[in-house]
N, C-alpha and C positions, 0 to 999 in steps of 0.2 A: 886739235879737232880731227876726228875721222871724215873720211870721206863719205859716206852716207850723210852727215849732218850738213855738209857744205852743202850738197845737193838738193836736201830737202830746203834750207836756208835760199838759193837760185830758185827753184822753183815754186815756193811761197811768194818772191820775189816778180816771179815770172805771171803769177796767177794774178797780185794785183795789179800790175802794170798792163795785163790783159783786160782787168776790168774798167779802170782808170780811159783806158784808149778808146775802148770800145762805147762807154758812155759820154765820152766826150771828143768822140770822132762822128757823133749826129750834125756837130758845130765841121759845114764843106762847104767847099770855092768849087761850081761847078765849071766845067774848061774844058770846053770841047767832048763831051760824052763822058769825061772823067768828074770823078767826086774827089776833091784837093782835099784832102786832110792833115791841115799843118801841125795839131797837137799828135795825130798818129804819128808823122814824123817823128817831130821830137821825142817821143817816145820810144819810136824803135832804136832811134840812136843810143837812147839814153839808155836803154837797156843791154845792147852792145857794147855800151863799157861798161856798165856797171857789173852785167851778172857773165858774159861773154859772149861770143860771136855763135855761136850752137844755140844758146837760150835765148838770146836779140832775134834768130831768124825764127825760131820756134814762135816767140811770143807776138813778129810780124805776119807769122804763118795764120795762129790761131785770131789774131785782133782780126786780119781780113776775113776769115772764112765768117764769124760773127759779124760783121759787118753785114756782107754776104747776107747771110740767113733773116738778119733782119731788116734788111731794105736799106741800110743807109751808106752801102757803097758800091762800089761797080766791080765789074771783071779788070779791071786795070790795076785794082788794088792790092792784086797778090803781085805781081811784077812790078809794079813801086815801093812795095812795102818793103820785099827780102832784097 
């Protein structure tokens, strides 16, 4: 396999795991001005071994900033996420 298809393969990977988080990171433990999101968790982890540590911060980067944008998390959720 080249490397362009790995890549493209990681970040198709990265896209659902974005989607995945982000529709089921509305499900939060709110805790002191923070919004807990245990599947976002799991998720960022899960994506840090699976697709790697570059693509796991990318796809914690992007699940928070959507988060963000739609109301269902806090400013806390970029520094717990990555």
């Amino acid at each position: 396999m080249n490397k362009e298809k790995i890549s493209t393969k990681k970040l198709a990977l990265s896209g659902i795991l974005v989607a995945i988080s982000t529709i089921l990171g509305t499900f939060s433990i709110p805790f002191l001005g923070a919004k807990i999101s245990p599947v976002q968790h799991f998720i960022n982890v899960l994506a840090a071994v699976t697709i790697g540590q570059v693509y796991g911060v990318g796809t914690a980067f992007v699940t928070s900033l959507l988060r963000n944008i739609l109301g269902t998390g806090s400013l806390l959720a970029f520094s717990g996420s990555m």
